[in-house]
C-alpha positions as a printed Julia matrix, in Angstrom:
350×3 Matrix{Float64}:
 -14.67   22.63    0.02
 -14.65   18.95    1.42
 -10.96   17.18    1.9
 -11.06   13.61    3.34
  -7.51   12.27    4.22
  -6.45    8.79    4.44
  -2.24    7.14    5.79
   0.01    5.73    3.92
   1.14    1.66    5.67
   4.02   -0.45    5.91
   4.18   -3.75    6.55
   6.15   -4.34    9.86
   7.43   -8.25    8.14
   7.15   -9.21    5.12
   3.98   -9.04    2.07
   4.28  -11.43   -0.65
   2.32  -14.68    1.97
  -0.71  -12.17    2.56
  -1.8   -13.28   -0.89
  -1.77  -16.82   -0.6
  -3.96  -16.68    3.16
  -0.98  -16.46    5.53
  -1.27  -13.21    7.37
   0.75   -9.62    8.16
   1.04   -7.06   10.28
  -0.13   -3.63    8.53
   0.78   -0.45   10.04
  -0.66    3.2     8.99
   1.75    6.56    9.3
   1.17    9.48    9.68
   2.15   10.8     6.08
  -1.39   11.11    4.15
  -2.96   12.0     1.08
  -5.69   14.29    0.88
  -7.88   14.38   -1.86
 -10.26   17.79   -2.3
 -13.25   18.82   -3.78
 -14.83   22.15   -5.13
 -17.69   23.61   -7.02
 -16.43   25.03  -10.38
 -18.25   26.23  -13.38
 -16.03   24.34  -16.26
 -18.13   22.73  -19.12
 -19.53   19.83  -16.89
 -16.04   18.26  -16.23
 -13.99   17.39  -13.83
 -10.45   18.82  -13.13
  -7.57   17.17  -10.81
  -4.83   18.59   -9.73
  -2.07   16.77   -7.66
   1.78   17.27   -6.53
   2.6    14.14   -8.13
   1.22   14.63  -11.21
   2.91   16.2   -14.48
  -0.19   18.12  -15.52
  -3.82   18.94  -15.02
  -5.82   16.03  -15.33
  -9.52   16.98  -17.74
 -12.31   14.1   -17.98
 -16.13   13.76  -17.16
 -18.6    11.47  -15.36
 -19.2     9.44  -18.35
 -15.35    8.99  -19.1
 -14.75    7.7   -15.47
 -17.63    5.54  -15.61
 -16.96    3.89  -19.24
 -13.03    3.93  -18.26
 -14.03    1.87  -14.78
 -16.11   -0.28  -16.46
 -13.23   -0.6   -19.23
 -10.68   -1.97  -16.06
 -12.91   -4.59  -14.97
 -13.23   -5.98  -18.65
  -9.34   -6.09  -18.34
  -9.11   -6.99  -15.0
 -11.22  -10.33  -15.61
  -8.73  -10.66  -19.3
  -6.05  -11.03  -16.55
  -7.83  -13.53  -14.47
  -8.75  -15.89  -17.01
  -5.57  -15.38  -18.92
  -2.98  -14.93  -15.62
  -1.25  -12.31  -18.26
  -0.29   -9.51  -16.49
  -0.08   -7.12  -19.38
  -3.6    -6.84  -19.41
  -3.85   -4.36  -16.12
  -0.63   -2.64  -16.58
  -1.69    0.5   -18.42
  -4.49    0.67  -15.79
  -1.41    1.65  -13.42
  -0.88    5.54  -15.41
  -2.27    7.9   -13.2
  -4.65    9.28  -15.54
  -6.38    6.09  -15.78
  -6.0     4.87  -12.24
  -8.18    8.12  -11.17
 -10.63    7.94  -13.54
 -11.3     4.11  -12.08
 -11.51    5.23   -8.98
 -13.9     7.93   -9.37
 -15.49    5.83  -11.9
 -16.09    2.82   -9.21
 -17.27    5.11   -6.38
 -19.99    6.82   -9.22
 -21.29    3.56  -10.07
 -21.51    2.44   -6.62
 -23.48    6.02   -5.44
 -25.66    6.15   -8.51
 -23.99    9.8    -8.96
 -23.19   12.1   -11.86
 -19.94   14.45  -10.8
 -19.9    17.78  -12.92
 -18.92   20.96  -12.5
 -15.9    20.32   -9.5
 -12.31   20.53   -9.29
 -10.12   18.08   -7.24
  -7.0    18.71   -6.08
  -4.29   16.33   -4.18
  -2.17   16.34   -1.69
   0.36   13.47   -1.03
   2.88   13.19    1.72
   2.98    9.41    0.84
   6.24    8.64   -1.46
   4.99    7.11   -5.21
   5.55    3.87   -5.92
   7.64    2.62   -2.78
   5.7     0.42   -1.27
   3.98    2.72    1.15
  -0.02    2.29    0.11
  -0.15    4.88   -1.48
  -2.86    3.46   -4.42
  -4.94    2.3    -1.24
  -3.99    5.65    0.14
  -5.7     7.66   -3.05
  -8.5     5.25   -3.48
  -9.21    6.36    0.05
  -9.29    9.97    0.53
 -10.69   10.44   -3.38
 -13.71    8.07   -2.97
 -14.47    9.5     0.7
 -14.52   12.75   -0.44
 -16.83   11.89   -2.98
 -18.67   10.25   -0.5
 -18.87   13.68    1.48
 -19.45   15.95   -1.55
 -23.03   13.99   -1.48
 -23.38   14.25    1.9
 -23.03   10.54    2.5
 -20.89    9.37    6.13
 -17.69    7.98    5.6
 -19.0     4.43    5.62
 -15.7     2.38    5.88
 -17.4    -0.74    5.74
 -18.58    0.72    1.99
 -15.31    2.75    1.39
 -13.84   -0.61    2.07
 -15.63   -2.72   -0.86
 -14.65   -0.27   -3.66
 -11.43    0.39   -2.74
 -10.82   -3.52   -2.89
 -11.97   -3.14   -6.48
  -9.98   -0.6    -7.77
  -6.66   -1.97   -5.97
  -7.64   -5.31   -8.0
  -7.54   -3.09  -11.22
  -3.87   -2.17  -10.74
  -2.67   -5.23   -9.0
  -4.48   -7.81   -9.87
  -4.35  -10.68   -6.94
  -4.0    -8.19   -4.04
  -4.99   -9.2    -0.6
  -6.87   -6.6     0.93
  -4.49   -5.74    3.41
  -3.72   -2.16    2.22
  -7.31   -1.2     2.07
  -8.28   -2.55    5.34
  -5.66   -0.35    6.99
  -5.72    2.56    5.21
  -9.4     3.03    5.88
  -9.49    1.57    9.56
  -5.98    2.89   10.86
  -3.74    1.55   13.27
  -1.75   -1.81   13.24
  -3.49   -4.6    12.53
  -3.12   -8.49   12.34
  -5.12   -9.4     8.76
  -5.61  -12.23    6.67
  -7.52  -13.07    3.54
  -9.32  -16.27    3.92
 -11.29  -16.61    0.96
 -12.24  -13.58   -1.31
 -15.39  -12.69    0.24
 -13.81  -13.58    3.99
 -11.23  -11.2     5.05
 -10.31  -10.71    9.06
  -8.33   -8.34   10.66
  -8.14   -7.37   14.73
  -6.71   -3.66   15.52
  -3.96   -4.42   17.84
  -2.55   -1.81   20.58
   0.74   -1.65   22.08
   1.59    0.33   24.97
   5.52    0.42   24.46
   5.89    0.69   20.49
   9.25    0.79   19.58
  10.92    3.59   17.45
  10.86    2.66   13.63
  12.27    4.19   11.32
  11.15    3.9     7.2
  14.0     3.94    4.7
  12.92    4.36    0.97
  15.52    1.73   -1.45
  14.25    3.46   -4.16
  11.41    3.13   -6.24
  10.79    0.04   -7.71
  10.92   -0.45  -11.52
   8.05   -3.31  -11.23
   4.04   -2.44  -10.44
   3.16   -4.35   -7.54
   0.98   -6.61   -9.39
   3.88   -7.41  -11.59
   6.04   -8.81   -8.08
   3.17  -10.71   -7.07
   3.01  -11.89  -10.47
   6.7   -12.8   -10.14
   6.02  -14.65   -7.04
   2.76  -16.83   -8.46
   5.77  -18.17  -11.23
   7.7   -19.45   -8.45
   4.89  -20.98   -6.74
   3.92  -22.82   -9.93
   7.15  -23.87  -10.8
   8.49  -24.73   -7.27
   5.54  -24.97   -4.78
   6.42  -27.44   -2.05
   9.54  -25.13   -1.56
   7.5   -22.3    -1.64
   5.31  -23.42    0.74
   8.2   -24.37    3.07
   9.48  -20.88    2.79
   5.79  -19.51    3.37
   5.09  -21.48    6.59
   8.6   -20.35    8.08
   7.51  -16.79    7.28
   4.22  -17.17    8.87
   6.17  -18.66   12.4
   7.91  -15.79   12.21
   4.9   -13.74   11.82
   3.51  -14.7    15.46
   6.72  -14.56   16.99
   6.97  -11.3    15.69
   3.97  -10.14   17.48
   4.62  -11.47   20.77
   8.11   -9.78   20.87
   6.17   -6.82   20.2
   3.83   -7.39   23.04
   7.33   -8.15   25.26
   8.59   -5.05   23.87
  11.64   -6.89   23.49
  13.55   -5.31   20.92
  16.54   -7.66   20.26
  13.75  -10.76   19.56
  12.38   -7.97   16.83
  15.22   -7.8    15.2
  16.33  -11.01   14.89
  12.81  -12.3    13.42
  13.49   -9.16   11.17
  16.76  -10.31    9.45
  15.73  -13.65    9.7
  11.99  -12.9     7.53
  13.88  -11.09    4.83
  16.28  -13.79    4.17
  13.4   -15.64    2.82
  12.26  -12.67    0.85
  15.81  -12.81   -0.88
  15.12  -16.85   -1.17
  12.05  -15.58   -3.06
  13.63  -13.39   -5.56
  12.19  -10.14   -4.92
  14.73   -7.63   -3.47
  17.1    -6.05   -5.51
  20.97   -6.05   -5.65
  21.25   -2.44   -4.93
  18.86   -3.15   -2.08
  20.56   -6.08   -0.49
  23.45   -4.03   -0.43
  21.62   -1.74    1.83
  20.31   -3.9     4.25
  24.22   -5.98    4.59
  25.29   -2.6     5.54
  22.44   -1.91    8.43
  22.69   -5.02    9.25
  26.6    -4.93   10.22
  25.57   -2.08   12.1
  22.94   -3.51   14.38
  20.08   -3.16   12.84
  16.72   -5.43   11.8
  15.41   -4.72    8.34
  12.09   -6.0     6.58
  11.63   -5.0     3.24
   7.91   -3.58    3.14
   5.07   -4.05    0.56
   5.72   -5.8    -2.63
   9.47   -5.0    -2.84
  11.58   -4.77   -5.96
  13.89   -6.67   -8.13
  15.6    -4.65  -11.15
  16.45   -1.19   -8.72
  14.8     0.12   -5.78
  12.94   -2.09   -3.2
  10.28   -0.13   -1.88
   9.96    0.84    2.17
  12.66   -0.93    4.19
  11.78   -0.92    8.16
  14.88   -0.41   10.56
  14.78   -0.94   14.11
  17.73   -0.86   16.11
  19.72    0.66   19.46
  21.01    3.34   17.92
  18.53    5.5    15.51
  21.04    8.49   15.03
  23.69    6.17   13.25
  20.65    5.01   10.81
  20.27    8.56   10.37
  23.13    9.93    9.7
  23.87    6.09    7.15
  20.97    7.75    5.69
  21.87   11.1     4.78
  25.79    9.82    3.58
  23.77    7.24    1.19
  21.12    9.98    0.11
  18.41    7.77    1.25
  15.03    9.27    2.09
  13.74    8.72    5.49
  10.81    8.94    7.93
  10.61    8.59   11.68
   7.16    8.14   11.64
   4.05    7.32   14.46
   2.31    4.13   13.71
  -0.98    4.29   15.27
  -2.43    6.6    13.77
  -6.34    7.22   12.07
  -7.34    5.84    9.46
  -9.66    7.79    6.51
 -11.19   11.08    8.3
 -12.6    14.23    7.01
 -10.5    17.19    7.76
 -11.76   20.69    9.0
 -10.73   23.45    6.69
């Protein structure tokens, strides 16, 4: 059996200004989904299994293939149209894997018969925590391994790029880039084909801790979606808002490098005020970060956020960790205390 495993990410500020060439500060954890893959007599098809999905998924090569194909077609509807109906449906699970097998067979030459895949996610659905970067990942690397091919990232890379444009339309490449390469990084997107990122290292990280808001009603490329309205209709004070956010960004990092905590914090509240300016964090979610707030903490909303329900990640850092804890568990809110710099896509001994 080969099972490649790649981490989840946050975003340590804020997302939406990756998109438009400002850059961010991508972090992987150490929750990861691993993606499996066995020999199995069954009619020439494949079978997936997963913990987040309903049922037993049944298709073939030529399904994947045709459906992957399929995505791009509606991919490039929804770049010459900028309607973001077109990709939505590519978001169901069912389809999502079939592009993503689909992609990596097209870009191996490969037929896949005869296998059964099973997943394993420790990454929470749909909150903002990489997790379609995540699957992309660990499925198309252990593809990569069931035809004895090394876990190129460089290649991994490329068509995992593609098949987070399926779903999301204008992403940056920022989830990709960390979920494959690990660690924190500073990236940016300077033109499509020009992306740069540097792996950064910290010797005195300070204690995070992830809050899930709750899951966001919205796909992520339906918030960035959101966003590209606002930029259209209002763009000089967008670009005000994005320049202030991008300050931030490098302050942000040299506090980090000062270890100095209280600077951290105050960059924190300060980043997702403008995130609130923007109109992508909901009520219920505001709520939440008044009340961490007016107990010490910094919060940055993580990853594409949310605007009808839940927001998606929410990073604390504070003095007092055990009081976000315990805000936590009164509020039923889901948390991690989580290590940051961690590996990126490896193959796992059995």
């Amino acid at each position: 059996m080969i099972k490649v495993s790649a981490p989840g990410k946050v975003h340590l500020t804020s997302a939406h200004i990756v998109v438009y060439g400002k850059p961010a500060i991508l972090c992987s954890v150490n929750l990861r989904i691993t993606s499996s893959i066995a020999n199995q007599i069954n009619n020439n098809r494949i079978t997936i299994k997963s913990n987040f999905l309903d049922q037993e998924i049944i298709t073939t090569s030529k399904e994947a293939v045709a459906c992957a194909k399929e995505a791009k077609k509606s991919w490039e509807d929804y770049v010459f149209t900028n309607d973001i109906s077109k990709i939505k449906p590519l978001t169901k699970p069912m389809n999502f894997l079939q592009i993503i097998i689909g992609e990596t067979l097209l870009y191996l030459d490969k037929k896949l018969s005869n296998v059964h895949i099973e997943i394993k996610s420790e990454v929470p659905v749909g909150a903002n925590f990489g997790g379609s970067a995540s699957l992309s990942a660990s499925l198309c690397g252990a593809i990569f391994r069931y035809y004895k091919k090394d876990l190129n990232k460089d290649e991994i890379y490329q068509i995992v790029y593609e098949t987070e444009k399926r779903v999301h339309g204008n992403p940056s490449g920022g989830d990709p880039a960390v979920v494959i390469y690990g660690g924190i990084i500073w990236f940016r997107k300077e033109t499509e084909f020009l992306k740069l990122f540097k792996r950064l290292s910290f010797t005195n990280f300070p204690e995070f801790i992830i809050v899930n808001s709750g899951k966001p009603e919205e796909s992520t490329g339906e918030m960035v979606h959101l966003v590209r309205k606002l930029v259209n209709k209002r763009p000089k004070y967008v670009c005000k808002i994005f320049q202030k956010m991008e300050e931030l960004k490098k302050k942000f990092i040299v506090a980090l490098e000062e270890n100095n905590k209280n600077k951290m914090i105050g960059i924190m509240r300060k980043d997702t005020r403008f995130l609130i300016k923007l109109g992508v964090v909901s009520e219920s979610t505001k709520q939440i970060i008044k009340e961490l707030e007016a107990m010490g903490f910094g919060v940055s909303v993580s990853g594409a956020c949310g605007k009808k329900s839940g927001s998606g990640a929410l990073i604390l850092l504070g003095q007092d960790v055990k009081s976000a804890i315990a805000y936590c568990n009164n509020k039923k809110l889901q948390y991690h205390k989580v290590s940051f710099q961690t590996d990126g896509i490896r193959e796992e001994n059995e």
